[in-house]
N, C-alpha and C positions, 0 to 999 in steps of 0.2 A: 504494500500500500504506500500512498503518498500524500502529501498534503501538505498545504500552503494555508503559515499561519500570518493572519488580522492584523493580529497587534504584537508586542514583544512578548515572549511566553520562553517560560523554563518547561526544556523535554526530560520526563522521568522513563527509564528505562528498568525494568521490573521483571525479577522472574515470575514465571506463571503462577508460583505458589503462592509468592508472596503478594500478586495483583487478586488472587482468589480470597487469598486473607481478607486482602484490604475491600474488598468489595462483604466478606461477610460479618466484618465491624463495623461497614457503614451505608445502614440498609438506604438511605438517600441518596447515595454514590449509586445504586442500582438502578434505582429508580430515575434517577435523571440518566443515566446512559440508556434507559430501555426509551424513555421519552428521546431522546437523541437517534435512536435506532426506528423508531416507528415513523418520528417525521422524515428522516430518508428514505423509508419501503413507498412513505404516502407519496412522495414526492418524485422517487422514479415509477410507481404506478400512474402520478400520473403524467407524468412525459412519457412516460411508454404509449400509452393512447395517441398523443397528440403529436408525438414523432412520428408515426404508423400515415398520419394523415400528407397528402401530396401538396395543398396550400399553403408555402410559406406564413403565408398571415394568422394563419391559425396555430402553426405549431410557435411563431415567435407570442402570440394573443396568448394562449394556455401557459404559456412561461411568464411573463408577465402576471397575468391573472395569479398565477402560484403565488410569486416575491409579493404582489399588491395584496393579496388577501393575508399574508404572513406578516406584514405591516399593520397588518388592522385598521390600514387605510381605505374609506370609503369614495367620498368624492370624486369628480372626475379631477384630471389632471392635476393629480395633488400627489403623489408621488411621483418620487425623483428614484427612478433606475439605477440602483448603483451596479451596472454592469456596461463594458464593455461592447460596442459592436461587435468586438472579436469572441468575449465570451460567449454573447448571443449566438453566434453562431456555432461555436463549441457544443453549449451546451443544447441545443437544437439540429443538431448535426446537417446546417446550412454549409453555407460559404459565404464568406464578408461580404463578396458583392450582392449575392441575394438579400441578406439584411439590410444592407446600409438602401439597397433600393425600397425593398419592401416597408422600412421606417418609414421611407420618405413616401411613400404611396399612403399609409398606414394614415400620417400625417395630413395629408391630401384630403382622407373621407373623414377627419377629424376622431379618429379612434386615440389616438394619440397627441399629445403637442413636442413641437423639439424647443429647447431655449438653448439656443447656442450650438452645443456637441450633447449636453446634455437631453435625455428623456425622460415627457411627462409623462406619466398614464395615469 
């Protein structure tokens, strides 16, 4: 596995015994990594759906809609996308130039606003 961390963070590296331990001293510790585990399954179920689909607009629309509704943000254009066009595409398994077009079409039917580089939704 891999991963790219946020902010500055210390990595503890642990034998199995002793991460087994530490997770049966601290039943919260389980509890927040099964919640950390469920919003990932929730979350490639649902890009699996919506990568499956051939209209760019909808599989970048379902990604969005994911991050926006995990924001707790309702209104229109009131979240700011912290991602990438590159990631967009990453994680949507486009290519930039289909996203950077499809924002801007996106933009066009008002489903979205751009302010700059940055996206509203």
């Amino acid at each position: 596995m891999n991963a790219i961390a946020k902010t500055d963070c210390r990595i503890l590296k642990l034998p199995k015994s002793n991460f087994l331990s530490m997770l049966s001293e601290n039943i919260e510790l389980v509890f927040t990594m099964f919640r950390y585990l469920s919003d990932r399954l929730f979350y490639k179920y649902v890009m699996l759906f919506s990568n499956s689909a051939i209209d760019p607009v909808l599989k970048i629309k379902s990604l969005l809609d994911y991050y926006k509704e995990n924001a707790a943000i309702q209104s229109p254009y009131s979240y700011r996308v912290p991602l990438t066009r590159q990631q967009i595409a990453n994680l949507t398994g486009l290519r930039v130039e289909t996203v950077i077009r499809t924002i801007k079409k996106m933009a066009e039917e008002s489903i979205l606003k751009l302010d700059g580089r940055q996206i509203l939704y």
